[in-house]
Structures are given as C-alpha cells and as structure tokens.
N, CA, C and O atoms as CSV, one atom per row, in Angstrom:
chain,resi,resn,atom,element,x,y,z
A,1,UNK,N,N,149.323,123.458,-42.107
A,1,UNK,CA,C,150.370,123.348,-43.114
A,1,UNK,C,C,149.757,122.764,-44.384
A,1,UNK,O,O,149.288,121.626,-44.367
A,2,UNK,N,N,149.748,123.710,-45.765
A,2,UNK,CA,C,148.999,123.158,-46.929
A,2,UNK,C,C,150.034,121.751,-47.009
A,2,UNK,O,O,150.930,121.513,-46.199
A,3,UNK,N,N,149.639,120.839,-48.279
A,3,UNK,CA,C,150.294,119.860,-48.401
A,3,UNK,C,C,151.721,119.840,-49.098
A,3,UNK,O,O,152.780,119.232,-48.938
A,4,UNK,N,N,151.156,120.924,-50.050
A,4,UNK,CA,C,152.625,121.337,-50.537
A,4,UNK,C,C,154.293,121.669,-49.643
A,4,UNK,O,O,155.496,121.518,-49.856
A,5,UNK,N,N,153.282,122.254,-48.459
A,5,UNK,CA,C,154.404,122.876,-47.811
A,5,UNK,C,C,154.662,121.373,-46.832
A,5,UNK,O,O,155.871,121.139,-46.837
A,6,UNK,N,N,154.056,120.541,-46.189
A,6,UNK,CA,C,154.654,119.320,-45.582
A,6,UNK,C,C,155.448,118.573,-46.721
A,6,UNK,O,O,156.463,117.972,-46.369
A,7,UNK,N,N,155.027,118.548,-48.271
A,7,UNK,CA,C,155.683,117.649,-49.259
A,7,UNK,C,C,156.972,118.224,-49.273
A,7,UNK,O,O,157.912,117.430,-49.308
A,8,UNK,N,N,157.301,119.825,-49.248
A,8,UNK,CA,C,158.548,120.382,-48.916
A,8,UNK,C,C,159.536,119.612,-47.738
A,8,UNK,O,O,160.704,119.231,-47.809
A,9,UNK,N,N,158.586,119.561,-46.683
A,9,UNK,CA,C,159.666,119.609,-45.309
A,9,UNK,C,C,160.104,118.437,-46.007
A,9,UNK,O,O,161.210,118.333,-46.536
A,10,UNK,N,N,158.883,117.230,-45.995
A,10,UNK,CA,C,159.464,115.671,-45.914
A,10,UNK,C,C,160.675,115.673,-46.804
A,10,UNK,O,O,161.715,115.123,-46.443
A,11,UNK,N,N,160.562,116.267,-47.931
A,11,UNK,CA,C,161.817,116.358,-48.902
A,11,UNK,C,C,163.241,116.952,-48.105
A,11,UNK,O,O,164.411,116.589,-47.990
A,12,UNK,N,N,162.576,117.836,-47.743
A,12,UNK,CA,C,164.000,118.532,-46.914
A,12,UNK,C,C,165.045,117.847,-45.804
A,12,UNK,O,O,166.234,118.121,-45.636
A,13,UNK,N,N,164.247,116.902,-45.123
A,13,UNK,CA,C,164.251,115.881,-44.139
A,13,UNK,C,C,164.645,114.489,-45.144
A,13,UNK,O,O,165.596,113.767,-44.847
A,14,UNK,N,N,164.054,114.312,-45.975
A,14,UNK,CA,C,164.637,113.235,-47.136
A,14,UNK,C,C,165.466,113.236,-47.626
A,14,UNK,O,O,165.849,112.151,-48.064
A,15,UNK,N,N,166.220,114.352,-47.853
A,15,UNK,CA,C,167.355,114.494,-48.450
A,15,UNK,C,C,168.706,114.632,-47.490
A,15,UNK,O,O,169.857,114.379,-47.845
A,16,UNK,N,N,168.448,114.910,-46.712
A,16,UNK,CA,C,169.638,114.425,-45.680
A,16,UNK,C,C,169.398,113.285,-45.387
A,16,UNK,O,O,170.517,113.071,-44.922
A,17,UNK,N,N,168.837,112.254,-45.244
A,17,UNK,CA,C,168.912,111.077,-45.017
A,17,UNK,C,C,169.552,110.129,-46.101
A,17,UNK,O,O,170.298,109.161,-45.955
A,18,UNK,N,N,168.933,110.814,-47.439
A,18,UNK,CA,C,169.550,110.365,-48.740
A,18,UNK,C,C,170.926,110.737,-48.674
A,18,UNK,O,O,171.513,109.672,-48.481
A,19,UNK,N,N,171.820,111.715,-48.729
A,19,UNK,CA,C,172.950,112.200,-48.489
A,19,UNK,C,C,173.871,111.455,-47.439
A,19,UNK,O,O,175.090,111.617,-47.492
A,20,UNK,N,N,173.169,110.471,-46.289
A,20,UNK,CA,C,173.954,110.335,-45.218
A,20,UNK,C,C,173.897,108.208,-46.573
A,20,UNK,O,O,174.871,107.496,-46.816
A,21,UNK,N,N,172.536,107.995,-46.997
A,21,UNK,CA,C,172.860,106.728,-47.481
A,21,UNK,C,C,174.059,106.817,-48.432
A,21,UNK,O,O,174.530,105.712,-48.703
A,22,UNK,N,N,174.711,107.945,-49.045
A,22,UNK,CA,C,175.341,108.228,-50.174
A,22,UNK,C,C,176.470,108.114,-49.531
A,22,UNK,O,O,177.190,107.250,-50.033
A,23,UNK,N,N,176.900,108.622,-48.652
A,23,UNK,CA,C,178.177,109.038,-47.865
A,23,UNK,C,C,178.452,107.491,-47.660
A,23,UNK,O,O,179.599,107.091,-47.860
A,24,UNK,N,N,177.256,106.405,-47.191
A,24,UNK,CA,C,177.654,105.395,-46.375
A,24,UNK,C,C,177.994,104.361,-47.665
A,24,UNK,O,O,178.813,103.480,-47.406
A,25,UNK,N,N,177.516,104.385,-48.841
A,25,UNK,CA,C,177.892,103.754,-50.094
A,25,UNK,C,C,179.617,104.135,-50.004
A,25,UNK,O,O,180.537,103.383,-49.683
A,26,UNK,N,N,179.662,105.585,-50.413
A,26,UNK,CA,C,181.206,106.084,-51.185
A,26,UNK,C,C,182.250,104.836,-50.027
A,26,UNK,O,O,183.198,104.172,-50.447
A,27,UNK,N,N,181.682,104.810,-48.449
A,27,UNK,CA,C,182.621,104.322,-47.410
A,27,UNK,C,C,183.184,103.203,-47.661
A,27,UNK,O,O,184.370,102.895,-47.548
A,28,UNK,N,N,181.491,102.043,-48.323
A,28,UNK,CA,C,181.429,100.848,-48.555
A,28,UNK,C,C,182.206,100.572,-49.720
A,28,UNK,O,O,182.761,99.501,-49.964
A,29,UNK,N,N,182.214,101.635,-50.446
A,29,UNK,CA,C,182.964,101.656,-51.950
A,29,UNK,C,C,184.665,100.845,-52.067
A,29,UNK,O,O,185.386,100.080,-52.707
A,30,UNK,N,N,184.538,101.764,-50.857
A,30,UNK,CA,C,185.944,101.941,-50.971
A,30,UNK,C,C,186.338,101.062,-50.001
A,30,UNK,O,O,187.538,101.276,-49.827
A,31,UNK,N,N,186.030,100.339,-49.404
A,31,UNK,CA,C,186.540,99.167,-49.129
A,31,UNK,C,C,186.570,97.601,-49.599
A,31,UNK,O,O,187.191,96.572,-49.335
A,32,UNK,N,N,185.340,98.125,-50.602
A,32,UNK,CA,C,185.299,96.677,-51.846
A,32,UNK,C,C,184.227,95.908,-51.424
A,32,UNK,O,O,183.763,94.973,-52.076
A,33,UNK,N,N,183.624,96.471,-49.806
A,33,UNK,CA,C,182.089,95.124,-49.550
A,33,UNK,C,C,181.295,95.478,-50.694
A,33,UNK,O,O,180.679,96.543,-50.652
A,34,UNK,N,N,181.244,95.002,-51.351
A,34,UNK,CA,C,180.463,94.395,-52.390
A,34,UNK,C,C,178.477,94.783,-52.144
A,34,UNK,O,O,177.662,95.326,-52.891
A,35,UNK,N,N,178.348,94.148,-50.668
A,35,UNK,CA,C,176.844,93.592,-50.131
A,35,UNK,C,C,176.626,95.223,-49.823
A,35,UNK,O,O,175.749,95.984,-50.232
A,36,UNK,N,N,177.473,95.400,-49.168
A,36,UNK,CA,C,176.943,97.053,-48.419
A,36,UNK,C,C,176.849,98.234,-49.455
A,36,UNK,O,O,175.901,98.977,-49.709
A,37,UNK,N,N,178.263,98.175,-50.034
A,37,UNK,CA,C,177.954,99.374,-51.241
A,37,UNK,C,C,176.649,98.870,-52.493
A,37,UNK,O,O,176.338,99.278,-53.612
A,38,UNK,N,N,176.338,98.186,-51.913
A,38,UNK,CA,C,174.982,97.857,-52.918
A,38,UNK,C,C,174.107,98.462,-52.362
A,38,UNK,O,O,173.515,99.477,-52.730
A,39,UNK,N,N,173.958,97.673,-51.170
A,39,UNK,CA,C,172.541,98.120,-50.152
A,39,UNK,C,C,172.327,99.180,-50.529
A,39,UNK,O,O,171.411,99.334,-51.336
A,40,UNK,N,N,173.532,100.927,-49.826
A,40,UNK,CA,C,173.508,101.951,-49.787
A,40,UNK,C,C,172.838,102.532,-51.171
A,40,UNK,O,O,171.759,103.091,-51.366
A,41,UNK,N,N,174.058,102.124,-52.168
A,41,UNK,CA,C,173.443,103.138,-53.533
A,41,UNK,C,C,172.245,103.287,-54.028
A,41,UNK,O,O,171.712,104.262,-54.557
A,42,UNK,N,N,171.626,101.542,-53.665
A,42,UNK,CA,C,170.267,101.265,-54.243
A,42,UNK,C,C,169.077,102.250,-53.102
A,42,UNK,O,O,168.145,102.905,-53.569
A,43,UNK,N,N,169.323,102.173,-51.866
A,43,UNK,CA,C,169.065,103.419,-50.751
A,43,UNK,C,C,169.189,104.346,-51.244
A,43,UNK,O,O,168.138,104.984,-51.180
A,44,UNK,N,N,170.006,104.894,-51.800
A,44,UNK,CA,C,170.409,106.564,-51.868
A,44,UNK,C,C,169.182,107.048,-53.620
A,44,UNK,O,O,168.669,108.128,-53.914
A,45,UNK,N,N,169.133,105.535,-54.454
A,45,UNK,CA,C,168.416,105.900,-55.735
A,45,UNK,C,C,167.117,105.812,-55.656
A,45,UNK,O,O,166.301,106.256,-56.464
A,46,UNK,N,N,166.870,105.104,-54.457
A,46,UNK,CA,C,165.239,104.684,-54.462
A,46,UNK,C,C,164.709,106.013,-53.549
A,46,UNK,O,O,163.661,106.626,-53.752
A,47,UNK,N,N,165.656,106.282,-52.544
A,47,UNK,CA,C,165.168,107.359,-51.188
A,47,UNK,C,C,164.979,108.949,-52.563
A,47,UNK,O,O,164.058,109.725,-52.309
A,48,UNK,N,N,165.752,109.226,-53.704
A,48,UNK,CA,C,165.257,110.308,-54.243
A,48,UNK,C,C,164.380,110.216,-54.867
A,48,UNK,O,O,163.728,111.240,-55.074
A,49,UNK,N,N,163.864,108.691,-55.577
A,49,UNK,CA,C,162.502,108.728,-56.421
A,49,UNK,C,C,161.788,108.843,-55.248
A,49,UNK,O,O,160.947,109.726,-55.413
A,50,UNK,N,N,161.719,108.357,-54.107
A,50,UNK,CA,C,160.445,108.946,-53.443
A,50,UNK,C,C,160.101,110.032,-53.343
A,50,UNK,O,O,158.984,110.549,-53.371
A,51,UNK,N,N,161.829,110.707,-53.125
A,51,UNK,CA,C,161.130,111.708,-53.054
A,51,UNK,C,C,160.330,112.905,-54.573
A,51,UNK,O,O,159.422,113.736,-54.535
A,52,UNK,N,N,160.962,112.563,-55.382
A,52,UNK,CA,C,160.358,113.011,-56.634
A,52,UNK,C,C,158.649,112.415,-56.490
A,52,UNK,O,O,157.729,113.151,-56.847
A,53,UNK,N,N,158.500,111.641,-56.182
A,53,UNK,CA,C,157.236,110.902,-56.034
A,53,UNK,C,C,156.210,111.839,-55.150
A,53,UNK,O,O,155.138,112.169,-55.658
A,54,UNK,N,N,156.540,112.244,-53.878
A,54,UNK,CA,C,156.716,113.486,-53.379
A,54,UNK,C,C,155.489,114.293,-53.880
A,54,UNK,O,O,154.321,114.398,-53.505
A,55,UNK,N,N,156.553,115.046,-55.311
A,55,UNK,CA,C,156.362,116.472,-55.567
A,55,UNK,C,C,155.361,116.013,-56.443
A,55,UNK,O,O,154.785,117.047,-56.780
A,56,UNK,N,N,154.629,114.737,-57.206
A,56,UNK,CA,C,154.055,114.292,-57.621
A,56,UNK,C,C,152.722,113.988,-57.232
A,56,UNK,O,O,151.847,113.746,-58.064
A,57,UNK,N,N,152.515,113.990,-55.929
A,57,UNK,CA,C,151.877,113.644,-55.283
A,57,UNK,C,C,151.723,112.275,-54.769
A,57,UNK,O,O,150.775,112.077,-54.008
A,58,UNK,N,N,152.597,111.186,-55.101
A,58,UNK,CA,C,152.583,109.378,-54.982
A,58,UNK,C,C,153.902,109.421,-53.960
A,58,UNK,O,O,154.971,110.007,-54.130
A,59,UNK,N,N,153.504,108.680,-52.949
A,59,UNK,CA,C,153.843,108.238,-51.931
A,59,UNK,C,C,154.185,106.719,-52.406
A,59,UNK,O,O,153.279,105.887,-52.371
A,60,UNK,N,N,155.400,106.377,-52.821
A,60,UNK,CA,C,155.928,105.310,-53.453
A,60,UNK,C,C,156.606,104.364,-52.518
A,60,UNK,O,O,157.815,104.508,-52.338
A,61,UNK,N,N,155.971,103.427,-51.916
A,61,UNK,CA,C,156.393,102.715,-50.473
A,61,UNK,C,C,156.637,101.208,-50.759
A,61,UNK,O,O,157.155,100.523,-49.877
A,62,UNK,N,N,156.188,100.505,-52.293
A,62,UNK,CA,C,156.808,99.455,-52.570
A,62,UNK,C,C,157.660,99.478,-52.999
A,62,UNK,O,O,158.191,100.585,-53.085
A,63,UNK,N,N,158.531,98.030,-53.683
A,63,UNK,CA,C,159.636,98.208,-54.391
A,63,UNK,C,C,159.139,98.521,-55.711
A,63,UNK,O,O,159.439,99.446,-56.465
A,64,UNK,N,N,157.987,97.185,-55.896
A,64,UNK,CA,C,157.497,97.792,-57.540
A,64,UNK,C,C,156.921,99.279,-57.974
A,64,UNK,O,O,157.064,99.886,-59.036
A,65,UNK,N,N,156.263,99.622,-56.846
A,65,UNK,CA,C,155.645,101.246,-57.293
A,65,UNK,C,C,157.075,102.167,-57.933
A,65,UNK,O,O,156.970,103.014,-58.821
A,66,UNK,N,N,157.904,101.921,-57.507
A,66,UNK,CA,C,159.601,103.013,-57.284
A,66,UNK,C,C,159.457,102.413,-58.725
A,66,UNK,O,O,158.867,103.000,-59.632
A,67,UNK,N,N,159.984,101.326,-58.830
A,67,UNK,CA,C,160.533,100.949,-60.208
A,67,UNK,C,C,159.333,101.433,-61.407
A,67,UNK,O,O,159.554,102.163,-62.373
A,68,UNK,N,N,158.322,100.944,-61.117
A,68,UNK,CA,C,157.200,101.829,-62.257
A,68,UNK,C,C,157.555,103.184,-62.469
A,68,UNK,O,O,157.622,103.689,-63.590
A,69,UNK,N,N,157.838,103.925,-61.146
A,69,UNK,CA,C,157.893,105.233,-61.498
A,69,UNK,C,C,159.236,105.602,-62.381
A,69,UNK,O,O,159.259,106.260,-63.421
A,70,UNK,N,N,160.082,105.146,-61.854
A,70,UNK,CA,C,161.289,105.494,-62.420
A,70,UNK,C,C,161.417,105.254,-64.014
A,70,UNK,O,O,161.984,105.934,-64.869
A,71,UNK,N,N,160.776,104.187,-64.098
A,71,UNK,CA,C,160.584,103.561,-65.505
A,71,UNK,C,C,159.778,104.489,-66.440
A,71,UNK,O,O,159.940,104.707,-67.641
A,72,UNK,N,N,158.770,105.030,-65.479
A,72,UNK,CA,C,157.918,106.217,-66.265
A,72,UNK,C,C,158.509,107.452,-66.172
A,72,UNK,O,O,157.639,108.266,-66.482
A,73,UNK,N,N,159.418,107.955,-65.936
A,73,UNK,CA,C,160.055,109.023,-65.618
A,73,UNK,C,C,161.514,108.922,-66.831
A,73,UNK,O,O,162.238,109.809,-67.283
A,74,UNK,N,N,161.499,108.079,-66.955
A,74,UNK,CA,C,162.664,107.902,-68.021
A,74,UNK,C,C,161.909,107.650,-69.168
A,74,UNK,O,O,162.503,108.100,-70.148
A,75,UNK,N,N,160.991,107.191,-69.419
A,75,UNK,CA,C,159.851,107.166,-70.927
A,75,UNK,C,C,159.488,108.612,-70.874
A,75,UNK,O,O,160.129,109.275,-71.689
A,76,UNK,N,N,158.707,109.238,-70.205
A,76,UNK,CA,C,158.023,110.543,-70.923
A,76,UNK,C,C,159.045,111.699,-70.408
A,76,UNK,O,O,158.670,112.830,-70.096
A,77,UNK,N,N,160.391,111.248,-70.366
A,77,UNK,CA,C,161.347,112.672,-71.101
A,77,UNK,C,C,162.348,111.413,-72.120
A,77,UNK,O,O,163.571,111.387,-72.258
A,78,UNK,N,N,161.589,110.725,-72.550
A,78,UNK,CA,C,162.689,110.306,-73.731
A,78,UNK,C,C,164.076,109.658,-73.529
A,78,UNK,O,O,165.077,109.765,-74.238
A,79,UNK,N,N,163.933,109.113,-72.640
A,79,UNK,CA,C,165.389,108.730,-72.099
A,79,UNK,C,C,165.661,107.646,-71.914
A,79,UNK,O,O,166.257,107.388,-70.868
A,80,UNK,N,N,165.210,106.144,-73.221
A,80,UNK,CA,C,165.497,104.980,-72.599
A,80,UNK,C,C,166.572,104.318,-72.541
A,80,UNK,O,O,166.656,103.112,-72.310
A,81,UNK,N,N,167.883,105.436,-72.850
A,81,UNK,CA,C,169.177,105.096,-72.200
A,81,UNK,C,C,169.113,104.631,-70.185
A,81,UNK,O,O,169.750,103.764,-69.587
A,82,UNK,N,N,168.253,105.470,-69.739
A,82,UNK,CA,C,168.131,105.476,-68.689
A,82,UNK,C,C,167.301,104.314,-67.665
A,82,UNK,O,O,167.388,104.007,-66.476
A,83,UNK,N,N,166.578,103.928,-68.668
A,83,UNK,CA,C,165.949,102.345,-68.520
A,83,UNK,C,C,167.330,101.318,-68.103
A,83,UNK,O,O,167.214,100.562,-67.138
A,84,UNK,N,N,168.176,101.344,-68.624
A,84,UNK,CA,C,169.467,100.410,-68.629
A,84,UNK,C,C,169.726,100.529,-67.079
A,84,UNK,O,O,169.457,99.662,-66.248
A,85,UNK,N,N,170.567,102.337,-66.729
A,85,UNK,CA,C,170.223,102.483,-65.540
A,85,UNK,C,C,169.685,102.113,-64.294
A,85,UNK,O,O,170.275,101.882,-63.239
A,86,UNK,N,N,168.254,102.084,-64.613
A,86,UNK,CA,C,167.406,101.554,-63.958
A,86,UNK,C,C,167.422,99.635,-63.046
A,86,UNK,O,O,167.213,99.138,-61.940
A,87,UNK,N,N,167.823,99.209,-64.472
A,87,UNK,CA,C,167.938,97.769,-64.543
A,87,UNK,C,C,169.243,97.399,-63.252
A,87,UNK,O,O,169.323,96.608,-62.312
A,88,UNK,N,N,170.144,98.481,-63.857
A,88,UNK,CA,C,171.201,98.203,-63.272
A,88,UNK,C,C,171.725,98.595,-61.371
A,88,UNK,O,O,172.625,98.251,-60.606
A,89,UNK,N,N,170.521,99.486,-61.337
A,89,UNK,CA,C,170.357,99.628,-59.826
A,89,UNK,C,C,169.633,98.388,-58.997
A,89,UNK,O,O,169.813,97.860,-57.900
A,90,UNK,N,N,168.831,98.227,-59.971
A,90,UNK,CA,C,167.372,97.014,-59.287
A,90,UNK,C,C,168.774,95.862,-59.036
A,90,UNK,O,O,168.913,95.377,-57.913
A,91,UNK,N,N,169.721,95.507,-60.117
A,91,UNK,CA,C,170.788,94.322,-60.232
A,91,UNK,C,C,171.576,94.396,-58.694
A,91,UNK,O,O,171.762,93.552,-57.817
A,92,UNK,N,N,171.945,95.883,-58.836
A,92,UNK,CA,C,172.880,96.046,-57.267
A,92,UNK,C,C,171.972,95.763,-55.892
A,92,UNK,O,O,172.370,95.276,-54.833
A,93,UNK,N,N,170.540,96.250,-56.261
A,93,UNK,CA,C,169.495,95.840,-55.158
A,93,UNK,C,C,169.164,94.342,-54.424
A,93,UNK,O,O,169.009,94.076,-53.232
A,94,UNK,N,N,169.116,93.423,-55.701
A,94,UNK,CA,C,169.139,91.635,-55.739
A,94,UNK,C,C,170.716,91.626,-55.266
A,94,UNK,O,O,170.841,90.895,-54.284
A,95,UNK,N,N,171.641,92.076,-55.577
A,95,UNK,CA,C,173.290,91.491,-54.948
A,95,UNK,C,C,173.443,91.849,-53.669
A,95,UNK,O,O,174.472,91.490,-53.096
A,96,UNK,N,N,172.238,92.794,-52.810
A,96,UNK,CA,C,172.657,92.821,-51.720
A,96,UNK,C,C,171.968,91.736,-50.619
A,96,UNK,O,O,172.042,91.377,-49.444
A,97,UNK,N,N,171.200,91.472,-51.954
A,97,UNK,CA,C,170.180,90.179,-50.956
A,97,UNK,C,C,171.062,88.617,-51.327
A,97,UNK,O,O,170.920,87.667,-50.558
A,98,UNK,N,N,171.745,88.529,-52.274
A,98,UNK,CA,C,172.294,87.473,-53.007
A,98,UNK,C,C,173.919,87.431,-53.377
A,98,UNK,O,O,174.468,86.467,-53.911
A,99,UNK,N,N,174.482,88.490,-53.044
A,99,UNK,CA,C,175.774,88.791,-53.567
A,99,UNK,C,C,176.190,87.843,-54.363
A,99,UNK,O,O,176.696,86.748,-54.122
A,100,UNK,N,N,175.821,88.587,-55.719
A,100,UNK,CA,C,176.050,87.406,-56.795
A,100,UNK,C,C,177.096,88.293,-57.721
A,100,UNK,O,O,178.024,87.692,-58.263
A,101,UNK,N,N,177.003,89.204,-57.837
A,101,UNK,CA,C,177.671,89.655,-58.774
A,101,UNK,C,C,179.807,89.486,-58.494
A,101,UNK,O,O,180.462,89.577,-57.456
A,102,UNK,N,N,180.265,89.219,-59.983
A,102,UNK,CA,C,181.545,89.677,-59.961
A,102,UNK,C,C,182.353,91.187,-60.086
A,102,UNK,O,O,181.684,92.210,-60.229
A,103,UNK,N,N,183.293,91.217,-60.045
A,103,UNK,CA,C,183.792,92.387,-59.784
A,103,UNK,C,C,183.621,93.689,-61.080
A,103,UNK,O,O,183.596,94.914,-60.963
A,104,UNK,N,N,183.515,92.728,-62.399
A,104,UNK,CA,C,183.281,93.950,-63.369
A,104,UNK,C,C,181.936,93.913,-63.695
A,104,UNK,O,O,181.509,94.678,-64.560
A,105,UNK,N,N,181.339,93.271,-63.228
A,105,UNK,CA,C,179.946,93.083,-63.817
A,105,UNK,C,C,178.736,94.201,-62.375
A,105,UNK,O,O,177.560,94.563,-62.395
A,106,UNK,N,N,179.922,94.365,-61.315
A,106,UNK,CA,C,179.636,95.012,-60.453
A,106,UNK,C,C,180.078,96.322,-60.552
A,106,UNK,O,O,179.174,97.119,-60.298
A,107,UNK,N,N,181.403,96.959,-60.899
A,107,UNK,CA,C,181.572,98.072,-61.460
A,107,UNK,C,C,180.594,98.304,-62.187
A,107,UNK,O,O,179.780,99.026,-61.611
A,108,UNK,N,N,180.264,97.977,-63.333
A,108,UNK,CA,C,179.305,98.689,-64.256
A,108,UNK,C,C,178.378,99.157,-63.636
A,108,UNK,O,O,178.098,100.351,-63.533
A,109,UNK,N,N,177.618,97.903,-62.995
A,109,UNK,CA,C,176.479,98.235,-62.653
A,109,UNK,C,C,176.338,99.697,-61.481
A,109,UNK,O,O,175.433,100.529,-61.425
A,110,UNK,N,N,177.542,99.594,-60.678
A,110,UNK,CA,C,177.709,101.072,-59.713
A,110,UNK,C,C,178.016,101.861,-60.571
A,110,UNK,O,O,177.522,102.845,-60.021
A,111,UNK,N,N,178.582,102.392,-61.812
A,111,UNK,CA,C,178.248,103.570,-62.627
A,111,UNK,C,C,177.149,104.038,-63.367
A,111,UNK,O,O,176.732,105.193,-63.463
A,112,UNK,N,N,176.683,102.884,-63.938
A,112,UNK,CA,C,175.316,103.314,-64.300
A,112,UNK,C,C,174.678,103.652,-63.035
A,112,UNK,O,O,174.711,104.882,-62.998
A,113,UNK,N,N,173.960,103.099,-61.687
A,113,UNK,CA,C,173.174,103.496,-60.637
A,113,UNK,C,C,173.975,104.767,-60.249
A,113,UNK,O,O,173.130,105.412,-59.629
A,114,UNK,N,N,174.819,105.311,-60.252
A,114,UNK,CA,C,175.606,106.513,-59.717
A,114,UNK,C,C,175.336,107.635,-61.209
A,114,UNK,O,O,175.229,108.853,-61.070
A,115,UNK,N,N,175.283,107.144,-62.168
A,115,UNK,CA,C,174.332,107.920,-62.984
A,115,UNK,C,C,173.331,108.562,-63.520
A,115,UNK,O,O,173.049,109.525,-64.234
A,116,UNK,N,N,172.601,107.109,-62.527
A,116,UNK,CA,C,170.878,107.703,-62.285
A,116,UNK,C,C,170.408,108.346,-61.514
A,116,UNK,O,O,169.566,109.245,-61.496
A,117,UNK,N,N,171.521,107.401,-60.241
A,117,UNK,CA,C,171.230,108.980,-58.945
A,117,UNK,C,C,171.474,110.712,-59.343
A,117,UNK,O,O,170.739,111.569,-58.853
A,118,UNK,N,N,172.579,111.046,-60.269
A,118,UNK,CA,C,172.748,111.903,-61.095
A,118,UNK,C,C,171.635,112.578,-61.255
A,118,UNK,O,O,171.186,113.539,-60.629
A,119,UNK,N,N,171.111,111.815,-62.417
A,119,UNK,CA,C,169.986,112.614,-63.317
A,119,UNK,C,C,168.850,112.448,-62.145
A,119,UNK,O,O,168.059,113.338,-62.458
A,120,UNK,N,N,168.475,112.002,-61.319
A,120,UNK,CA,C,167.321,111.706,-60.561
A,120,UNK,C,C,167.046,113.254,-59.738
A,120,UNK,O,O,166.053,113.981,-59.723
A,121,UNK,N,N,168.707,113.410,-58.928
A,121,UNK,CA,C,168.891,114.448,-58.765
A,121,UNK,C,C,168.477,116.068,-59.200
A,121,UNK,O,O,167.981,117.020,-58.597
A,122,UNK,N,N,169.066,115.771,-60.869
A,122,UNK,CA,C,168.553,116.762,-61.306
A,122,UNK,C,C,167.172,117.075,-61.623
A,122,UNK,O,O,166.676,118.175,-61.870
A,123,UNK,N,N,166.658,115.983,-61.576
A,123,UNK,CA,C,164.807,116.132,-61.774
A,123,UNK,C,C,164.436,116.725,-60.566
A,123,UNK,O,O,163.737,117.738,-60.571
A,124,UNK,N,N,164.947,116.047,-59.205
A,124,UNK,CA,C,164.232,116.664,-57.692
A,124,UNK,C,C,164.601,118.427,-57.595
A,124,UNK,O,O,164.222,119.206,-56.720
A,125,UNK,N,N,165.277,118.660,-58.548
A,125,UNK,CA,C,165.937,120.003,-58.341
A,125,UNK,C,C,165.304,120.729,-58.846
A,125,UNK,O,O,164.888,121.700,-58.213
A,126,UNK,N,N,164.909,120.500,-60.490
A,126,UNK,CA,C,164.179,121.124,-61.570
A,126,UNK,C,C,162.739,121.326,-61.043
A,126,UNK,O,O,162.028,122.297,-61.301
A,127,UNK,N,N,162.364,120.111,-60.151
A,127,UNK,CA,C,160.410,119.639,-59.764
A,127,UNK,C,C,160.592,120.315,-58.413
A,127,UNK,O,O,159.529,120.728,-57.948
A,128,UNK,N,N,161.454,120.488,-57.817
A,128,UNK,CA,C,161.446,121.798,-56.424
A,128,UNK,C,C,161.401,122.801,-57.031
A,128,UNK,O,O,160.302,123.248,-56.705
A,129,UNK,N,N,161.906,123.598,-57.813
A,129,UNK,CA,C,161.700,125.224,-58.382
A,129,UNK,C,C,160.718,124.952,-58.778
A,129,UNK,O,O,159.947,125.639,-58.108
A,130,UNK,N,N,160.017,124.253,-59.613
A,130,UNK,CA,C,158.801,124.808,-60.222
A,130,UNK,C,C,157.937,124.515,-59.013
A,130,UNK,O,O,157.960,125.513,-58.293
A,131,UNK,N,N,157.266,123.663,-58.550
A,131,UNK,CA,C,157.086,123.443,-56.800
A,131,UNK,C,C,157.127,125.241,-56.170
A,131,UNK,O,O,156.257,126.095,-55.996
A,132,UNK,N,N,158.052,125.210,-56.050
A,132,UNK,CA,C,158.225,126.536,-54.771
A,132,UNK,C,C,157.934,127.622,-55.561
A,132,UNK,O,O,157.567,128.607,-54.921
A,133,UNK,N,N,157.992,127.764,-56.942
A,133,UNK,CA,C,157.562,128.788,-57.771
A,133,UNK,C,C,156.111,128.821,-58.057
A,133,UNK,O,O,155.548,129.903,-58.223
A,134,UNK,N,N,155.382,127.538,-58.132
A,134,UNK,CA,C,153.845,127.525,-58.226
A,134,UNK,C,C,153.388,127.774,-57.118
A,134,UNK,O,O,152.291,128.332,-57.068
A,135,UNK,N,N,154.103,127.430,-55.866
A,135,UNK,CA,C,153.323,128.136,-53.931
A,135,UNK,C,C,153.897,129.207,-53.726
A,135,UNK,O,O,154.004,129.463,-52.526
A,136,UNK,N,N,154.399,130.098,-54.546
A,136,UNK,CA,C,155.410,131.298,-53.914
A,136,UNK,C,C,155.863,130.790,-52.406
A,136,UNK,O,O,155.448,131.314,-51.372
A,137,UNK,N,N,156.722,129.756,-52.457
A,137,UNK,CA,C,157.397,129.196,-51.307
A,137,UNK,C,C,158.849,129.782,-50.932
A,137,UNK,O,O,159.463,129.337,-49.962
C-alpha cells in the first residue's frame, strides 16, 4: 500500500471517529455540561487538523504541533480572522481541564470553535480532491 493510499484509509477511519466526537459534543451541548461539550468540540477540531496533517505528510501527535499547524494554516491562506478561532478552541480545551469559563464567555467561544471546525472541514475536502486527483485514486 503506497503511502498515499494508507494516508487515505487513516483519514477515512478518522473521520468517522471525528463525526462520532461531533455527535457526542451536539449531546453535551444540549444539556449545558459545560466540561464535556468542551472536551468533545476541542476532539472533533484537533481529530481534523490531524487529519489535514495527514495529507501533508505531519503526523501531528502533540498539543503544540496541532496548534502550530493550525496557526500556519490560517497565515498562508490569509485568514487571521481565524487565529481568533483558534484561540478560542485551545480556551474550550483548558475549560475542560479547569471549567472556568462562564456561560457567555462560553457560548462564544463554542461558535467560533464550531466555525473552525467548519472551515477545517473544508480544507480536508479541498486537500482530498487534489490528493486523489494527484494518485488517480
């Protein structure tokens, strides 16, 4: 199996796992735990930069490597709206270790991270076609 094509599966296999952390956020959401719908989202944003990391070739297994990347991924397409983002996932990440945050200062921060998962999304989508279009996959 070239590498490309295992960087496929793991993604393929990554993304249902990402999907099941997403599902387990919306659950946590909506019951107001605070600690858990953190855990999850910050799960569901970090599990797609890996996998973007992936198609990159970087196997991103710290916390700081993720955050570098992400940070560099929002600089070279111009996007340091998305830096904020960023900040604001890492914030929900520390509240699940600390549950510090209040209730609006916690909203925000779950729309922005539900924003980034967004656009993160759309990068793993855009970096799979060209991916499967450069291996005729």
């Amino acid at each position: 199996m070239s590498q490309t094509a295992k960087a496929l599966a793991d993604i393929q296999k990554g993304r249902i796992e990402e999907a099941h952390l997403f599902s387990n956020f919306e659950k946590y959401y909506k019951t107001k735990d605070k600690v858990k719908t953190s855990e999850f989202l910050w799960g569901s944003v970090g599990k797609i930069a890996y996998l973007i990391g992936l198609l990159y070739g970087q196997k991103l297994g710290k916390h700081g490597e993720l955050v570098a990347f992400l940070r560099n991924l929002a600089r070279e397409r111009d996007r340091l709206d998305v830096l904020d983002w960023i900040s604001a996932a890492e914030s929900l990440h520390s509240n699940f270790y600390h549950n510090w945050m209040d209730s609006e200062v916690f909203e925000e921060n779950i729309q922005k991270a539900v924003r980034l998962r967004m656009w993160l999304l759309e990068i793993l989508e855009r970096k799979l076609e060209e991916t499967r279009s450069a291996s005729n996959i």
